[in-house]
N, C-alpha and C positions, 0 to 999 in steps of 0.2 A: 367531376375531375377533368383539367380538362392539360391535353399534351403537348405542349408544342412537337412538330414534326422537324426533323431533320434530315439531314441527306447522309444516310446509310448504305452499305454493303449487305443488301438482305438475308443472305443465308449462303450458304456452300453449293448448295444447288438449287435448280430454278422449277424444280419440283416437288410438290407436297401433298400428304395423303390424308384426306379428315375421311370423318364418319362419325357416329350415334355410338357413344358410350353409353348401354340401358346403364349400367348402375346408377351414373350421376345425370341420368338426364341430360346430356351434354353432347357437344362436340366435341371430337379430340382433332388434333391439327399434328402429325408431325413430317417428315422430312420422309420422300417416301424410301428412296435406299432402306431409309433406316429402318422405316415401318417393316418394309418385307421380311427386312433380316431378321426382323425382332419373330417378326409370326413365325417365321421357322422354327428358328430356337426354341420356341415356346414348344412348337409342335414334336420336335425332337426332343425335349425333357418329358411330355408328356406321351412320347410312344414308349418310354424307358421300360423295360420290365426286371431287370436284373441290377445289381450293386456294380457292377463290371462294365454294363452297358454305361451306366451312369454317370462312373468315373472316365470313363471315356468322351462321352457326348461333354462334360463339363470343361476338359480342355479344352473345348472349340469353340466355346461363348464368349461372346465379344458384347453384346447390349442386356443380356438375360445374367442369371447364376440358377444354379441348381436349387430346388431347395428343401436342405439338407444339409447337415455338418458332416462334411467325407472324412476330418481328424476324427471326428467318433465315429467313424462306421470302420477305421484305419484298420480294426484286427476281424473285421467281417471279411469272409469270402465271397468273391466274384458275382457268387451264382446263386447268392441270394437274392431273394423275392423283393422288388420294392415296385413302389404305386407312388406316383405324384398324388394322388388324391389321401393318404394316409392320416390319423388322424396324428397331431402333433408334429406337423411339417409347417404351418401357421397358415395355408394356402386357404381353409374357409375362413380365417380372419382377416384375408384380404391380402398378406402379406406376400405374398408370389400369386402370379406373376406381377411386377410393375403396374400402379394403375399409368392405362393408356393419356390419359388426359393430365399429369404428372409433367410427362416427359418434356412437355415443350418451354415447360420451364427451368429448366437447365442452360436456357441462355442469360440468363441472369447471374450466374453464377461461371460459365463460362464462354470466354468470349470463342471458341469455334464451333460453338453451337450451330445446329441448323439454323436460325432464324433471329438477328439482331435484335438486341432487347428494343432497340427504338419502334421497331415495326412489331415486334409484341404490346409496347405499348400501343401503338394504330389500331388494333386488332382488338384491345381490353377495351379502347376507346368508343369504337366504330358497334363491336355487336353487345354493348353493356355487358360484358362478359367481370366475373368475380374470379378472384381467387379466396380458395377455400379454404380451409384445414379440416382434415378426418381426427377423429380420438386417437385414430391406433397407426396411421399411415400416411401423415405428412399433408404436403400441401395440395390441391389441382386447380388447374384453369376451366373454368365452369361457364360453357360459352350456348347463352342458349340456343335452343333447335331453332325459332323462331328468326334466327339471323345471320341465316345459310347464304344469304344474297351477300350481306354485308362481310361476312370474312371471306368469300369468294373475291370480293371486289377490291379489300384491302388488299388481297396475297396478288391478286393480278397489277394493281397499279405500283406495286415493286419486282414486277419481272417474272411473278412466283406463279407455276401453274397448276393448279388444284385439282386433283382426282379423289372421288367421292367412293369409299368403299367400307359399307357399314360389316358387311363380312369377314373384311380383314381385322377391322378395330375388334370384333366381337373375341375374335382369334388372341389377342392380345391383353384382353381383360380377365376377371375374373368368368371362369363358367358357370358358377352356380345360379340357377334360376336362368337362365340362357332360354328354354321353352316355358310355357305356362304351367305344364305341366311338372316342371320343378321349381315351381314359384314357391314353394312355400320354405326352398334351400336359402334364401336371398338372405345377405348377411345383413345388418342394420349399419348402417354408418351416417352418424351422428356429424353434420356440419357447420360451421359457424361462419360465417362472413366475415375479412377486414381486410379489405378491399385495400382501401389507401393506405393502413398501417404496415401493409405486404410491401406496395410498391415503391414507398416511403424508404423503407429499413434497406433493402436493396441498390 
């Protein structure tokens, strides 16, 4: 497929944070503000211990959500016990937090997205990178490892300055299976290719 390039307004800011999403074997790419903010949140739901803590920490989400229905916990007390890890929260089905590798496509859909969809197209073009869909959780940009040079090179030659931090993305994905030794927690997600029928509909 091939893109014609044009003259874009690359992103809102001229910095971007990738790294190694293990789930999908991938890079993820996003905008780094956002990246940071997200791993917070993430880390703050996830320090949650109480129903009180929780409604509280959920005010202050801005890229993340709790996850949990607080209208049904509405006639629970404060000081009740809850765990992000619980089961019936959708979190080993992948469903919280956000996959990492998701998010950058959000400019497709809206235009003050970090990163113009034209320069998202350079990026699909330059590292043969897919977009996917999962069974249970939508679509991702599936940018192989092998083409670290190549989306480096695209985000630099529109102004865009790339920081590599596979720690942070790991922060932002799902945790299960995270070490080897909880390899055998890793959720199965099922994916199918349609590459040009995604970029097409869009």
């Amino acid at each position: 497929m091939t893109v014609e390039h044009e003259a874009v307004q690359p992103c809102r800011s001229h910095a971007a944070l990738y790294g190694v999403y293990w789930l999908h074997k991938s890079f993820c790419v996003l905008e780094e503000s956002e990246a940071r903010a997200r791993a917070a949140e993430v880390a703050a739901v996830k320090s949650v211990t109480t129903l009180g803590e929780l409604r509280r920490v959920a005010l202050s989400l801005r890229y993340t959500r709790v996850p949990a229905d607080l209208d049904e916990l509405e006639g629970e007390p404060d000081d009740m016990p809850w765990d992000w890890q619980s089961e019936g929260l959708g979190v080993e089905e992948g469903d919280w937090p956000r996959m990492p590798t998701s998010c950058v496509l959000d400019c497709f859909s809206n235009e003050q997205a970090f990163i113009a969809k034209a320069v998202l197209q350079e990026i699909i073009e330059a590292t043969d990178a897919d977009v996917l869909t999962t069974v249970f959780n939508g679509d991702y940009l599936h940018i192989p490892l092998d083409k670290e040079h190549e989306l480096v090179e695209t985000l630099g030659r529109h102004g865009i300055s790339a920081i590599r931090d596979d720690q942070l993305v790991e922060v932002l994905g799902m945790e299960w299976g995270a070490e080897p030794a909880t390899a055998g927690r890793r959720p199965e997600h099922r994916c199918t290719a349609y590459r040009s029928e995604w970029l097409t509909r869009v």
